[in-house]
Each structure stands twice: as C-alpha cells, then as structure tokens.
C-alpha positions as CSV (number, residue, x, y, z in Angstrom):
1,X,82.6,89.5,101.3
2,X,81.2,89.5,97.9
3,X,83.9,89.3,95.1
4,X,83.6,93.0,93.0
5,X,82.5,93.6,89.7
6,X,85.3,94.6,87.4
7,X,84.2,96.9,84.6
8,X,87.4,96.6,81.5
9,X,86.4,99.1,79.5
10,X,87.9,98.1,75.9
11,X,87.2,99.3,72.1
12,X,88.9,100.2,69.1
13,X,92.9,100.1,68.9
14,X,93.3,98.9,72.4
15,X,94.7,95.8,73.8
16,X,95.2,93.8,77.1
17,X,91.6,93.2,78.0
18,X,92.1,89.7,78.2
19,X,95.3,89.6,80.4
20,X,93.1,92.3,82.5
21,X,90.1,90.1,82.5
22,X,92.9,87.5,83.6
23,X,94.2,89.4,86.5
24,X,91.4,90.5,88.1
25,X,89.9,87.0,88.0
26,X,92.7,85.5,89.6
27,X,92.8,87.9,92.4
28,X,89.4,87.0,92.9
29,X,87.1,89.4,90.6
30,X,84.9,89.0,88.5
31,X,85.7,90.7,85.4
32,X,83.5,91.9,82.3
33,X,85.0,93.4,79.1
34,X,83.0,96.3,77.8
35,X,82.9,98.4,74.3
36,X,83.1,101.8,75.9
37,X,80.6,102.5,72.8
38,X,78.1,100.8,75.2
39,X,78.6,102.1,78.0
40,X,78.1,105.3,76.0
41,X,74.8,104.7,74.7
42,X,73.9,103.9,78.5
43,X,73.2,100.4,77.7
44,X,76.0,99.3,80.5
45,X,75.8,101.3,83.8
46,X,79.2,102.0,85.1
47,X,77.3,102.2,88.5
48,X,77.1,98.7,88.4
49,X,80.4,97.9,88.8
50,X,83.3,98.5,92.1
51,X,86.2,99.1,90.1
52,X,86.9,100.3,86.3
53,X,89.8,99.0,84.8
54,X,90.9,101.8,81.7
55,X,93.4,99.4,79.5
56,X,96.5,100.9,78.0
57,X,98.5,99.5,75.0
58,X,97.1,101.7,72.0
59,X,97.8,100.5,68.4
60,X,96.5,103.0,66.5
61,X,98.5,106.4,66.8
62,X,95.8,108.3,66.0
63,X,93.2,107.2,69.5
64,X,96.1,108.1,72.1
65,X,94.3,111.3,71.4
66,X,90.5,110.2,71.3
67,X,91.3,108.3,75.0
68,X,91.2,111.4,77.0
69,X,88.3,112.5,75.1
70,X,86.7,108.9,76.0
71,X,87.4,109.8,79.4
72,X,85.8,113.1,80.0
73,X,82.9,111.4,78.2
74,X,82.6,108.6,80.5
C-alpha cells in the first residue's frame, strides 16, 4: 500500500506544523505543510491529499476566531 498524502494545513498564528509534519512521517506519511491562503486561491487541491491535518496551538488571540471561519471556507 501506498503511503498517504498528509495535507498540514498551517498559516498565520499557528504552530506545531513541524512536530505534525514529524508525526505523520514517522508513522509512515508523507507530510506537506500548506499556507491555507493557498489552498484558498485553489493553487493546492485538498483532493489531492488522504488525510488533512488542521493544527492547533493559536498564538494570536485574535484568529481563534478567524479558524472556524477558515474552516467553513475550506
């Protein structure tokens, strides 16, 4: 079986993408850390990929807001 492609969607005021990327590599994935701004514009496909990691850890007060919105955009 073909290892899947892990979409970590990442962007402003988040964090953890790269212990993410980490984990999913090591239990065999292969991982690719996205700006969710592009998979907005439509230059990444999200049909591309088996599973979509959403990464928690919010700096900024002020986008725990804007990541539902993100969401129900995506």
């Amino acid at each position: 079986m073909a290892s899947p492609k892990v979409l970590i969607v990442a962007g402003n005021g988040f964090n953890c993408e790269r212990e993410t990327f980490y984990a999913f590599e090591m239990c065999g994935g292969k991982p690719d850390i996205v700006h969710m701004n592009d998979i907005i514009s439509g230059e990444i496909s999200i049909s591309d990929y088996h599973i979509m990691a959403f990464i928690g850890g919010f700096t900024c007060p002020v986008l725990i807001p804007l990541s539902g919105i993100t969401i129900r955009t995506l």
